[in-house]
NUVORO-933736 format. One record per residue (C-alpha): residue number from 1; residue in three letters; x, y, z. Coordinates in nm, 2 decimals, always signed. Layout:
N
<lumdo nr="NUM" rest="ala" u="X" v="Y" w="Z"/>
...
***
This chain:
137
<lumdo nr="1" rest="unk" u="+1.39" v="+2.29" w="+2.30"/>
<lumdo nr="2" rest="unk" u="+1.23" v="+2.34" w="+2.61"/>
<lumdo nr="3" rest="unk" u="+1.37" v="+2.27" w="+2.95"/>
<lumdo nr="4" rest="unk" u="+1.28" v="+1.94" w="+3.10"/>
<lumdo nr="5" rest="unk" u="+0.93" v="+1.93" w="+3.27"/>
<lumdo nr="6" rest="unk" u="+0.83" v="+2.28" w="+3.13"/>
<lumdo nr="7" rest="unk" u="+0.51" v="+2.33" w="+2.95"/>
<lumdo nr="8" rest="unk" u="+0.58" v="+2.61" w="+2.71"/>
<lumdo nr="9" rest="unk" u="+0.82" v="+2.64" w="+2.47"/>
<lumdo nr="10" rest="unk" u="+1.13" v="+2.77" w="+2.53"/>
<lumdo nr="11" rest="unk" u="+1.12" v="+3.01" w="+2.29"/>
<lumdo nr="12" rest="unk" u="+0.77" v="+3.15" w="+2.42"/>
<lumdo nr="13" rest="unk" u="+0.98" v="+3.19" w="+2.78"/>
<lumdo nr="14" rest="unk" u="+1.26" v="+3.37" w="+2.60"/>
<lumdo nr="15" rest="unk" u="+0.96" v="+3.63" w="+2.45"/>
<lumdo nr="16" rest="unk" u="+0.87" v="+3.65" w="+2.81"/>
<lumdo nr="17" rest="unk" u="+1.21" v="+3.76" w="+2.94"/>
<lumdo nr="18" rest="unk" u="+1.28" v="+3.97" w="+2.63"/>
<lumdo nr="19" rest="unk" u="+1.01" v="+4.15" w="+2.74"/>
<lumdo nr="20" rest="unk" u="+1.11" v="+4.21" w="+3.10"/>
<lumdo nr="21" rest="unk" u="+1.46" v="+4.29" w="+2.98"/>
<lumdo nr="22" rest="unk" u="+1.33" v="+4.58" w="+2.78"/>
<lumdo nr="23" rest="unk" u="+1.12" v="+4.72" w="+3.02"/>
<lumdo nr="24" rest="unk" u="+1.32" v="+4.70" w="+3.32"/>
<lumdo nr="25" rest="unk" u="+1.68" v="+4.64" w="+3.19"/>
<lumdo nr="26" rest="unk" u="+1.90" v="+4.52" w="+3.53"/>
<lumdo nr="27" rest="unk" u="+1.66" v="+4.72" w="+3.76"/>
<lumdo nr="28" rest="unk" u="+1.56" v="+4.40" w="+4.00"/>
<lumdo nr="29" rest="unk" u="+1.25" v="+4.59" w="+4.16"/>
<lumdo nr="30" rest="unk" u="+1.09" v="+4.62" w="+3.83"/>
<lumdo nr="31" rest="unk" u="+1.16" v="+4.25" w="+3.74"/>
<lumdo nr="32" rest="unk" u="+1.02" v="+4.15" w="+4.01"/>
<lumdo nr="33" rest="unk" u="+0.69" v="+4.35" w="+4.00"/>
<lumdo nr="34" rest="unk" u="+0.64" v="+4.22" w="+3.65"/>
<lumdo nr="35" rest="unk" u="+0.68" v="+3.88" w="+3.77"/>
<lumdo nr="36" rest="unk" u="+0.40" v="+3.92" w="+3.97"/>
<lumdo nr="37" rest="unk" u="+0.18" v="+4.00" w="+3.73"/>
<lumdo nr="38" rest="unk" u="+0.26" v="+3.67" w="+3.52"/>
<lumdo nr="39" rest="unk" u="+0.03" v="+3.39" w="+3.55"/>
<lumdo nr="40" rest="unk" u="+0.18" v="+3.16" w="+3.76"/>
<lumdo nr="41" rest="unk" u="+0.27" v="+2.85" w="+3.55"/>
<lumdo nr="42" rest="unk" u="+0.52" v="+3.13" w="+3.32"/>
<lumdo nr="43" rest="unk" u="+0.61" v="+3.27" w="+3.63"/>
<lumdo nr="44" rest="unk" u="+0.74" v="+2.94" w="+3.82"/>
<lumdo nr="45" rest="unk" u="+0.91" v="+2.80" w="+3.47"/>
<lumdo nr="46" rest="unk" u="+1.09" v="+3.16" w="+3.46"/>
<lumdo nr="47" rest="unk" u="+1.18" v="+3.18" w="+3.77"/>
<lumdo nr="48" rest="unk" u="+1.47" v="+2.81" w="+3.73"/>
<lumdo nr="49" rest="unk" u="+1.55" v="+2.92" w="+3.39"/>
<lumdo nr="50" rest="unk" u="+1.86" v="+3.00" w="+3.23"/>
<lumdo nr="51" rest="unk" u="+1.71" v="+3.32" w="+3.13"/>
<lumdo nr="52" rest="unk" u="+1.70" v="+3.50" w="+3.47"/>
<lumdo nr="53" rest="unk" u="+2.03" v="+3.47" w="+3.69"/>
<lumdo nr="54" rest="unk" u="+1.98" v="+3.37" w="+4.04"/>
<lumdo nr="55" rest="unk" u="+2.03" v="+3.77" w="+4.19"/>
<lumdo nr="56" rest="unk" u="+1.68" v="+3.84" w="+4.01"/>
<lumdo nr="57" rest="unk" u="+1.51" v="+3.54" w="+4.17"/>
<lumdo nr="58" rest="unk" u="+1.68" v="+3.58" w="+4.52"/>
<lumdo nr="59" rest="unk" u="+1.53" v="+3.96" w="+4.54"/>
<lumdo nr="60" rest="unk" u="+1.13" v="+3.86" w="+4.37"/>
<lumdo nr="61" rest="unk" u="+1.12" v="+3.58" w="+4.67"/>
<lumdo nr="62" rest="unk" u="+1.33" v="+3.81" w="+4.92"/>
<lumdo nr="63" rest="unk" u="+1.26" v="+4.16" w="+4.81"/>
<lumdo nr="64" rest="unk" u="+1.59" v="+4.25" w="+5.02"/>
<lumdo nr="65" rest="unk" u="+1.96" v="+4.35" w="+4.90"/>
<lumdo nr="66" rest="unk" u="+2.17" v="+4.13" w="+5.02"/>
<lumdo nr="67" rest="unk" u="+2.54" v="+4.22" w="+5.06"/>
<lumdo nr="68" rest="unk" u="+2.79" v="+4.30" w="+4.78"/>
<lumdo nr="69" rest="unk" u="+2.96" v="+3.95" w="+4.78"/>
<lumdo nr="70" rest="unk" u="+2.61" v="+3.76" w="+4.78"/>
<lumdo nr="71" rest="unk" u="+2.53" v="+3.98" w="+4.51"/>
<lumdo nr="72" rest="unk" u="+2.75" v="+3.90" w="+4.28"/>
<lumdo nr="73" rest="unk" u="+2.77" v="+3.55" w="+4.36"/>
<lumdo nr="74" rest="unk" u="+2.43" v="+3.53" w="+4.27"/>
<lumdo nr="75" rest="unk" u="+2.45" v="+3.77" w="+3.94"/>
<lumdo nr="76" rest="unk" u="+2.66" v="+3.50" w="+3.79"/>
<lumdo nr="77" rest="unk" u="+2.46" v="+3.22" w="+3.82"/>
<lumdo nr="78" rest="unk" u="+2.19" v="+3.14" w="+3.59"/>
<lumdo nr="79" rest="unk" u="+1.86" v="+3.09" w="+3.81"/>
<lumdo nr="80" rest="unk" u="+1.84" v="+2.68" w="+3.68"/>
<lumdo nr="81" rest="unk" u="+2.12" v="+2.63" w="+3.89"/>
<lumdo nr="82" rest="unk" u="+1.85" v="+2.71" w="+4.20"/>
<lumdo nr="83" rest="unk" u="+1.72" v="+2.38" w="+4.15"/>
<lumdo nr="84" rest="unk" u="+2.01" v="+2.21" w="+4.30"/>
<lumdo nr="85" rest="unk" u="+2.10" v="+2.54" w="+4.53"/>
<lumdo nr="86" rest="unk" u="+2.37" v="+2.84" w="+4.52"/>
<lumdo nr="87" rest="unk" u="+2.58" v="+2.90" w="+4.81"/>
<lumdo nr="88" rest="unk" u="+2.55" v="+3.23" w="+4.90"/>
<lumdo nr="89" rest="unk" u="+2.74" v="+3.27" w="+5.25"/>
<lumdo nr="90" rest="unk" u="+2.94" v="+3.08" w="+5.48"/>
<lumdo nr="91" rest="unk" u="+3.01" v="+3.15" w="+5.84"/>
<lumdo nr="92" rest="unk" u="+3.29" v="+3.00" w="+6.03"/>
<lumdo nr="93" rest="unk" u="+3.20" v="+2.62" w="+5.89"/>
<lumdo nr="94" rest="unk" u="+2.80" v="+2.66" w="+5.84"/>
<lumdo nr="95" rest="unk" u="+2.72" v="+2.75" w="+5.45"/>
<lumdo nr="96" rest="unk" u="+2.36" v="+2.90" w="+5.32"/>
<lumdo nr="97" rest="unk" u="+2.30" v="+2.78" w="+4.99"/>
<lumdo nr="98" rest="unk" u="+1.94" v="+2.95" w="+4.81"/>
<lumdo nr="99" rest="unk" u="+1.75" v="+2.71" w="+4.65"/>
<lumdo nr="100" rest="unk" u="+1.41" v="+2.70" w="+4.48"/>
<lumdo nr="101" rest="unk" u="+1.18" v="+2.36" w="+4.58"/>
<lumdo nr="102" rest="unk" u="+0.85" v="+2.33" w="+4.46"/>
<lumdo nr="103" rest="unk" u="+0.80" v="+2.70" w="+4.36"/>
<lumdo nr="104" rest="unk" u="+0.91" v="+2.80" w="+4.70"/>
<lumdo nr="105" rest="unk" u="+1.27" v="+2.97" w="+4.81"/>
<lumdo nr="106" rest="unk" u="+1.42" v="+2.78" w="+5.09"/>
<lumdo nr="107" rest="unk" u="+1.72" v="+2.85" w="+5.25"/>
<lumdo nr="108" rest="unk" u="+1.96" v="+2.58" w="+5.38"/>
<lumdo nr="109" rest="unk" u="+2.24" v="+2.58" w="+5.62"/>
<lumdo nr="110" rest="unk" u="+2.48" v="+2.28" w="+5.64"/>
<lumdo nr="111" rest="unk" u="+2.77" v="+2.19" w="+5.81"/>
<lumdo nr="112" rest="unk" u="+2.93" v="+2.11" w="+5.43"/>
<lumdo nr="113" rest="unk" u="+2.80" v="+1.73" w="+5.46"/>
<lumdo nr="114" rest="unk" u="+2.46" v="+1.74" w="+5.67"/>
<lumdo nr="115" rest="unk" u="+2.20" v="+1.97" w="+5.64"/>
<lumdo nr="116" rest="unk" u="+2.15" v="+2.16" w="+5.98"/>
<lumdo nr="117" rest="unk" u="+1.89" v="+2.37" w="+5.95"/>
<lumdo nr="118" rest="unk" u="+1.64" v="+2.45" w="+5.65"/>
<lumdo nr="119" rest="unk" u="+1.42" v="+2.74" w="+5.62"/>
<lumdo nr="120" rest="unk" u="+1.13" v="+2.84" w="+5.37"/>
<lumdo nr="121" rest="unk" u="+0.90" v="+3.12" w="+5.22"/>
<lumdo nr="122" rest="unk" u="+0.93" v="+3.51" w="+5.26"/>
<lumdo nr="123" rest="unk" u="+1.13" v="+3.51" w="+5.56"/>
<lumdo nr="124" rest="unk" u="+1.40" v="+3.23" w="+5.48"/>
<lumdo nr="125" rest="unk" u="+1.71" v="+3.44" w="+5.45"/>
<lumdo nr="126" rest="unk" u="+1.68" v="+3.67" w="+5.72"/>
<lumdo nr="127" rest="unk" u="+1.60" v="+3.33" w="+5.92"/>
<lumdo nr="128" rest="unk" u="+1.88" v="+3.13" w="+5.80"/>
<lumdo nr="129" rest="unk" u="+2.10" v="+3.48" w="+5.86"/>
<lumdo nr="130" rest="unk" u="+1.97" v="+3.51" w="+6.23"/>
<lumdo nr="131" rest="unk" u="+2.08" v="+3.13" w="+6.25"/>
<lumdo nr="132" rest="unk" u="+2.46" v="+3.22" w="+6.14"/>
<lumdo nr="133" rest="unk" u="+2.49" v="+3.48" w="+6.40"/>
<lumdo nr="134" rest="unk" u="+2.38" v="+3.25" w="+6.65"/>
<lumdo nr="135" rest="unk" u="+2.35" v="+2.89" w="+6.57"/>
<lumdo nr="136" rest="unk" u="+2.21" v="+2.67" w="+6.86"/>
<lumdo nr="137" rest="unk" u="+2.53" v="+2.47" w="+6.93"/>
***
């Protein structure tokens, strides 16, 4: 079955990730330069799957290690769940939750009921991090 909106089979993505796995195993660098290389429509459909956890996804947008603790939040959560958002952080009562909207990571900072701040593309975590160090308020 595939997942909903997708345009290829779900098996067709699992051949696709079976593939990554083998070459690269857990090394994140490597995933991420073989994502690059996918067309973009296998890519994008990959990239909120259940087949890839949310760690791979956070370093092919981010291409930065974040710390331990993010890590492994991250590690444990399938990369579908990016669709809604994962927090990752939370400084004294600001959280950063990663999220993947329209093929883009965007990182979000909320006060646990508004959202405060919102940052996307290449740079979002490092921005939404320079926000927790020193939010405007």
């Amino acid at each position: 079955m595939s997942p909903e909106g997708s345009s290829l089979p779900y098996n067709a993505l699992v051949v696709l990730a079976d593939g990554l796995f083998l070459e690269c195993e857990d090394d994140v660098s490597c995933i991420s330069r073989r994502l690059e290389v996918l067309d973009p429509a296998r890519r994008n459909e990959l990239l909120v799957s259940d087949l890839l956890n949310a760690y791979q996804v956070f370093y092919f947008y981010f291409r930065s290690y974040p710390d331990d603790l993010v890590r492994e939040r991250l590690e444990l959560e399938p990369a579908s769940s990016l669709i809604r958002g994962v927090k990752i952080d939370e400084v004294e009562l600001l959280d950063l939750t990663f999220q993947v909207k329209n093929h883009e990571p965007v990182i979000v900072i909320s006060d646990g009921e508004r959202t405060v701040s919102e940052f996307t593309g290449k740079k979002a975590y490092n921005q939404g991090m320079k926000y927790l160090e020193n939010p405007p308020y």
